[in-house]
Backbone as CSV, one residue per row, in Angstrom:
resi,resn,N_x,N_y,N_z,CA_x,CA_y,CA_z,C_x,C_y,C_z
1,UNK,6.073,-1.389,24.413,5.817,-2.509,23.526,5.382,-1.983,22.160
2,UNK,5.806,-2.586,20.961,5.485,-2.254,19.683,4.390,-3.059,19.504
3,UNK,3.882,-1.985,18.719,2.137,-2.415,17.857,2.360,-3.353,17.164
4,UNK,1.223,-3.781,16.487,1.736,-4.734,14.978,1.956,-3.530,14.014
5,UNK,1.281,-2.589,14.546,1.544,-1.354,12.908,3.037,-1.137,12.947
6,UNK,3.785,-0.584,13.720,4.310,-0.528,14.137,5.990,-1.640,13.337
7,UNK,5.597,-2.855,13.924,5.989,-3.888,13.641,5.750,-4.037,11.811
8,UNK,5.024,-3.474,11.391,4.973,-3.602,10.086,5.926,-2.365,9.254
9,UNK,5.694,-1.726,10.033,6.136,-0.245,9.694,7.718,-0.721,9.353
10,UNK,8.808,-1.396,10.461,9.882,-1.378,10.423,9.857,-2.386,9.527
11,UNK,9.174,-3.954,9.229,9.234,-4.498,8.299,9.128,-4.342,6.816
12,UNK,8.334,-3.784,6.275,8.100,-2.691,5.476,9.566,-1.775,5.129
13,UNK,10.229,-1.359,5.861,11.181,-0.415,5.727,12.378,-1.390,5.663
14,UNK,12.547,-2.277,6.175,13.391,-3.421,5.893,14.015,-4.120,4.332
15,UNK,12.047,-4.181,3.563,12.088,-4.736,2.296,11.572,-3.894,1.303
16,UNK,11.130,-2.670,1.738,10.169,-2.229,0.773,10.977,-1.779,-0.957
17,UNK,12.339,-1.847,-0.967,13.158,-1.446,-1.972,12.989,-2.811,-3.367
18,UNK,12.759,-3.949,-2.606,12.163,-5.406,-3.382,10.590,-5.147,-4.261
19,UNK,9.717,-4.452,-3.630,8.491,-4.077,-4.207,8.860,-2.878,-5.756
20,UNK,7.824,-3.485,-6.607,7.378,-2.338,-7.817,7.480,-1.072,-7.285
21,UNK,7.798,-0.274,-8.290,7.313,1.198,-8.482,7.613,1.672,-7.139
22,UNK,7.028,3.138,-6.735,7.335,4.352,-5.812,7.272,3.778,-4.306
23,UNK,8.029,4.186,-4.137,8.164,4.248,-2.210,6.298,4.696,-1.985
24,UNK,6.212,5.692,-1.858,5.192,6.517,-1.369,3.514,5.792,-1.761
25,UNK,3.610,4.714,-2.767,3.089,4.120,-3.400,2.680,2.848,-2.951
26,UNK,3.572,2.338,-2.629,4.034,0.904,-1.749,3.433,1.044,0.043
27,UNK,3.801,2.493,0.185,3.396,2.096,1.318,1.866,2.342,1.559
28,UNK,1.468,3.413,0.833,-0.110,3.234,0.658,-0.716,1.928,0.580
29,UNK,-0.248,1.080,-0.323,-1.043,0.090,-0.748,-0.999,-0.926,0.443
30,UNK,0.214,-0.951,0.711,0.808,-2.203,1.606,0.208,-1.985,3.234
31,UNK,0.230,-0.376,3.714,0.283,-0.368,5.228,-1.078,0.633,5.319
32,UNK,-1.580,0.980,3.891,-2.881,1.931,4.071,-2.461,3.313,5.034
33,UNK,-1.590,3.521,4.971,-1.098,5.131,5.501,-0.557,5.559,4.254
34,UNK,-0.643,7.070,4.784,0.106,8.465,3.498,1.485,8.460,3.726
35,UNK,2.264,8.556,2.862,3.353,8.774,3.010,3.973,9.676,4.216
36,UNK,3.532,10.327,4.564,3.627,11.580,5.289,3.571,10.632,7.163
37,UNK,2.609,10.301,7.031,2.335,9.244,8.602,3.336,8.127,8.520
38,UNK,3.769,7.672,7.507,4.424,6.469,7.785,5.998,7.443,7.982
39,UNK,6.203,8.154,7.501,7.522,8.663,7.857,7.415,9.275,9.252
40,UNK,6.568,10.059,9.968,6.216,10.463,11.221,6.316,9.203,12.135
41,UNK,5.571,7.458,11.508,5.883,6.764,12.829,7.431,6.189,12.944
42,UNK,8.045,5.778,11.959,9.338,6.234,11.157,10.184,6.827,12.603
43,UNK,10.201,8.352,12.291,10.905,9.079,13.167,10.544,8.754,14.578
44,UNK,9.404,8.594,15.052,8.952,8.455,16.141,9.956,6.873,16.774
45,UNK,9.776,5.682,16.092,10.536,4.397,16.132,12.024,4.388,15.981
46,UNK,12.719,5.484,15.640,14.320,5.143,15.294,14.620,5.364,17.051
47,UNK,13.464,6.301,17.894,13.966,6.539,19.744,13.399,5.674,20.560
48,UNK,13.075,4.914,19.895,12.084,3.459,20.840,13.314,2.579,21.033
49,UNK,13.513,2.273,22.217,14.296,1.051,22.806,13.918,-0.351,21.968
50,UNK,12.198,-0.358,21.947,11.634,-1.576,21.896,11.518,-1.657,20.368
51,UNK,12.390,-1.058,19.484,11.990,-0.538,18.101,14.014,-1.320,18.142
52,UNK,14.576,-0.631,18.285,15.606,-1.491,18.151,16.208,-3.267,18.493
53,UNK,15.517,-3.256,19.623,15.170,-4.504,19.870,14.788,-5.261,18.839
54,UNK,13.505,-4.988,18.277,12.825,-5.577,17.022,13.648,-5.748,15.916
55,UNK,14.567,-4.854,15.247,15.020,-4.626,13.889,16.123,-3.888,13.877
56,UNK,17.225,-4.368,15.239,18.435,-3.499,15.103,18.943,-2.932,13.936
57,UNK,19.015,-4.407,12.773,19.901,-2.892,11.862,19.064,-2.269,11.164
58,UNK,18.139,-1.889,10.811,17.046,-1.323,10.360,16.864,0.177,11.408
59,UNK,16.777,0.138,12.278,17.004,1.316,13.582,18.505,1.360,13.417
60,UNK,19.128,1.086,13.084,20.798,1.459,13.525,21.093,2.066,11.856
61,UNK,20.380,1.619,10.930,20.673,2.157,9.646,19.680,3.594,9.313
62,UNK,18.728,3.731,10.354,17.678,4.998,10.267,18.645,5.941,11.422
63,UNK,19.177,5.421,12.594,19.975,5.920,13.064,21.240,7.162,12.648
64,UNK,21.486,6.336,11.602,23.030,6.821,10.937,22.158,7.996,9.844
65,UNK,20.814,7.985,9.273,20.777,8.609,8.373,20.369,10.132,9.543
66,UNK,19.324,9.574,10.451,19.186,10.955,11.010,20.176,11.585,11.561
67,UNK,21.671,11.095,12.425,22.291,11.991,12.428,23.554,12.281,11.490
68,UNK,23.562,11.555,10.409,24.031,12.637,9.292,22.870,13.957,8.862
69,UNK,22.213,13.806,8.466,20.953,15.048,8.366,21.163,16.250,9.187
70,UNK,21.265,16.196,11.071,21.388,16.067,11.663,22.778,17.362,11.717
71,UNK,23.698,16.906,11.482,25.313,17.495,10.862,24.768,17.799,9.778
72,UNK,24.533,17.672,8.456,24.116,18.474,7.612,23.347,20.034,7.908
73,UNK,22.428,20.058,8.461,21.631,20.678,8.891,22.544,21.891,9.600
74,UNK,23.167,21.286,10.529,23.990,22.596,11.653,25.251,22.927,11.219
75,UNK,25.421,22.655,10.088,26.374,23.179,9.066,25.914,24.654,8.686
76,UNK,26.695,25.815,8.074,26.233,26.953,7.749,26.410,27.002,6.107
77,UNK,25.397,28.041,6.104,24.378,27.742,4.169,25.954,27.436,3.392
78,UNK,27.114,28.027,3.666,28.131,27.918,2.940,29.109,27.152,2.497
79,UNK,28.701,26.027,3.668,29.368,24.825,3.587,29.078,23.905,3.524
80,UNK,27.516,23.785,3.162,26.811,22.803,2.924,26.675,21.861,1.667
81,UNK,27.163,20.543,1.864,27.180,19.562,0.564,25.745,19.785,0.225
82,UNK,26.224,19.684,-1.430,24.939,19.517,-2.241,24.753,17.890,-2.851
């Protein structure tokens, strides 16, 4: 079961592009975490069943970014898009 933090976290990540000024900024103010924790619960929520449930395309659009990264990553230094 998802928290309300949790639940805010993916909401938050839903709209936060509508808010003033910096990502990292926004979420301080808004969810009182560091940038750094909110991306950790972030990663932690894109493998939650009960996280997709909540905010399919929001998990299905964090989905697609981690495994492009993912393929980026296990690419070799030489063929790697910049």
């Amino acid at each position: 079961m998802l928290s309300q933090r949790d639940k805010m976290v993916l909401d938050f990540e839903r709209s936060w592009w509508m808010l003033p000024g910096p990502k990292d900024r926004a979420v301080r103010e808004y969810l009182g975490v560091s940038a750094g924790s909110y991306y950790r619960i972030l990663r932690r929520l894109v493998d939650e069943p009960e996280a997709l449930d909540y905010d399919p395309m929001t998990i299905r659009r964090l989905q697609r970014l981690k495994a492009t990264r993912a393929r980026s990553a296990s690419l070799p230094a030489n063929t790697a898009k910049t």
